[in-house]
C-alpha positions as a Markdown table, in Angstrom:
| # | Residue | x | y | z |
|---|---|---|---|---|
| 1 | Unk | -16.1 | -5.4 | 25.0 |
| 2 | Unk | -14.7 | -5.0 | 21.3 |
| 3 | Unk | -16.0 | -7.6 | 19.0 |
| 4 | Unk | -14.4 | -8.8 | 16.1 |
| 5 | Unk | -16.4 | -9.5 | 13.1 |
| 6 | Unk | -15.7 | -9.7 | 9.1 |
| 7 | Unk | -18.0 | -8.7 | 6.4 |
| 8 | Unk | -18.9 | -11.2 | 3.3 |
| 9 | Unk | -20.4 | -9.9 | 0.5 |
| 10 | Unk | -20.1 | -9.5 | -3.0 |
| 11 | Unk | -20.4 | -6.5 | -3.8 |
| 12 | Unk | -17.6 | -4.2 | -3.0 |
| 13 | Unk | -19.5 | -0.9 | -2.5 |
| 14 | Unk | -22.3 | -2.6 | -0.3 |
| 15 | Unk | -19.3 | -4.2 | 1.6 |
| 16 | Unk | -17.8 | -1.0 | 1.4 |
| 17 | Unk | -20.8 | 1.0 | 3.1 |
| 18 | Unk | -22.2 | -1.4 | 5.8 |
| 19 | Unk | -17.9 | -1.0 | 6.8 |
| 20 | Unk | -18.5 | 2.8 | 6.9 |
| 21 | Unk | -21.7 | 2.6 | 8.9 |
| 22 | Unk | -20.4 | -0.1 | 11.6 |
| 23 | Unk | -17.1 | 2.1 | 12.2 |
| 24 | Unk | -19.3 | 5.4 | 12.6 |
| 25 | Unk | -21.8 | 4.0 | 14.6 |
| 26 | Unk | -20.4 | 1.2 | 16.6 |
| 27 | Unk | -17.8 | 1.8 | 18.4 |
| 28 | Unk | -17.9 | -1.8 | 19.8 |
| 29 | Unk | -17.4 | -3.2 | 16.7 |
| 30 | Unk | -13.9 | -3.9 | 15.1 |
| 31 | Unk | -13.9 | -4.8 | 11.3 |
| 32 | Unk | -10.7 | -7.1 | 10.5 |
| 33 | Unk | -11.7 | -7.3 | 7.0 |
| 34 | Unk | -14.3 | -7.6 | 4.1 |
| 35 | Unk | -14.1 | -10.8 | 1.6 |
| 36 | Unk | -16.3 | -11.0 | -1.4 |
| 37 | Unk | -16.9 | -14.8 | -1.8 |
| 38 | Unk | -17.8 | -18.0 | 0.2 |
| 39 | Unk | -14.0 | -19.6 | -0.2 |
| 40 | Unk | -12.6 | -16.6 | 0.8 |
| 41 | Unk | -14.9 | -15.9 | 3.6 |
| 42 | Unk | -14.3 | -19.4 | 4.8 |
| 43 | Unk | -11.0 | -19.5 | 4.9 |
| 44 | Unk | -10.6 | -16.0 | 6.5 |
| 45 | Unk | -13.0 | -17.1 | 9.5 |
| 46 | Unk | -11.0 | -20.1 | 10.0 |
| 47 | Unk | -8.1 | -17.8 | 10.3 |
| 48 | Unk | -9.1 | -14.9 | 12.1 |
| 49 | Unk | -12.2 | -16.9 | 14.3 |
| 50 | Unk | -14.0 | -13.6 | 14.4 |
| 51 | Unk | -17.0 | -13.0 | 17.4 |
| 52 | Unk | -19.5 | -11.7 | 14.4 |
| 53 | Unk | -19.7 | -12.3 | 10.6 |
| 54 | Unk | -21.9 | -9.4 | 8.2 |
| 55 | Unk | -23.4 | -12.5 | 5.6 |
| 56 | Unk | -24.7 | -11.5 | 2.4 |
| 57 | Unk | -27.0 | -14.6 | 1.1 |
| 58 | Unk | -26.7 | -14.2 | -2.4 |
| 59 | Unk | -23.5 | -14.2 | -3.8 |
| 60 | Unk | -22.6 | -15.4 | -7.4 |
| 61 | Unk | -21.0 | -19.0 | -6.9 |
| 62 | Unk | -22.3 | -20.0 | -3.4 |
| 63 | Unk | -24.6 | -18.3 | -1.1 |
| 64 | Unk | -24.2 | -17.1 | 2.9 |
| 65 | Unk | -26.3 | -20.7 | 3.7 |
| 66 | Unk | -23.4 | -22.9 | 1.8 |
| 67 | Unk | -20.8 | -21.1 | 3.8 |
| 68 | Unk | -22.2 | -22.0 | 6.9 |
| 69 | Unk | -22.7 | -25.5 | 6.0 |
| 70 | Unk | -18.8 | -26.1 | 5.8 |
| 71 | Unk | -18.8 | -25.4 | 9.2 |
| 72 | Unk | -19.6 | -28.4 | 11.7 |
| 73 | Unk | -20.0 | -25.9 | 14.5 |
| 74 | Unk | -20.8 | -22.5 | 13.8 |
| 75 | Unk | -18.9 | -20.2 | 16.9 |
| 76 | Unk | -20.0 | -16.8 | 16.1 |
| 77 | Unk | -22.5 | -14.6 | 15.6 |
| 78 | Unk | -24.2 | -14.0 | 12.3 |
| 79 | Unk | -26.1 | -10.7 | 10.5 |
| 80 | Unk | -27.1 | -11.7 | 7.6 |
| 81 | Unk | -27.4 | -8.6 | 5.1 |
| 82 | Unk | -29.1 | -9.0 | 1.8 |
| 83 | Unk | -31.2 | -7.0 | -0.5 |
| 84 | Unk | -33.4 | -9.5 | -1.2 |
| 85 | Unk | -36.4 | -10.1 | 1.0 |
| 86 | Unk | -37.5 | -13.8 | 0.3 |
| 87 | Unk | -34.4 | -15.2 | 2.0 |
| 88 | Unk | -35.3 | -13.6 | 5.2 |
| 89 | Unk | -37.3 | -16.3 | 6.7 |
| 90 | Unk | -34.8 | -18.9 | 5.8 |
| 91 | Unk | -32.2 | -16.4 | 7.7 |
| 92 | Unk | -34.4 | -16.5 | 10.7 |
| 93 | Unk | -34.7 | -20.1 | 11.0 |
| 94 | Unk | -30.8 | -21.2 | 9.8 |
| 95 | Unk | -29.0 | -20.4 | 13.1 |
């Protein structure tokens, strides 16, 4: 089973190198494309309704947890990727 997912976050080169390591290392895993805010990443899930989304948290204008709250239902899986540790817990407990 492929699964489509989409990668949100920031900064280009970390976007750049979690792409990278998904495509060498899961084969199962089909990256339609990499956005580097929360409009853009909204607007591209609405469009593409990928299975799996790679969700920075802290992103200049709006963070990973405002994105999801424009979503009534959220019908995919997350992975939220961050650098910074204290959001973790409120990761584990969002979805």
């Amino acid at each position: 089973m492929i699964l489509n997912a989409i990668i949100v976050d920031d900064e280009h080169k970390a976007a750049k190198s979690l792409q990278n390591i998904i495509i060498k290392n899961f084969k199962e895993v089909n990256i339609l494309d990499i956005v580097h805010d929360v409009e853009g990443a909204e607007i591209l899930i609405r469009k593409l309704n990928p299975d799996l989304v790679f969700l920075d948290i802290v992103m200049p204008e709006e963070s990973g947890f405002e994105l999801l709250k424009k979503f009534k239902s959220i019908d995919f899986e997350i992975i939220f990727v961050t650098s910074h540790d204290e959001y973790a817990l409120n990761a584990i407990k969002c979805c």
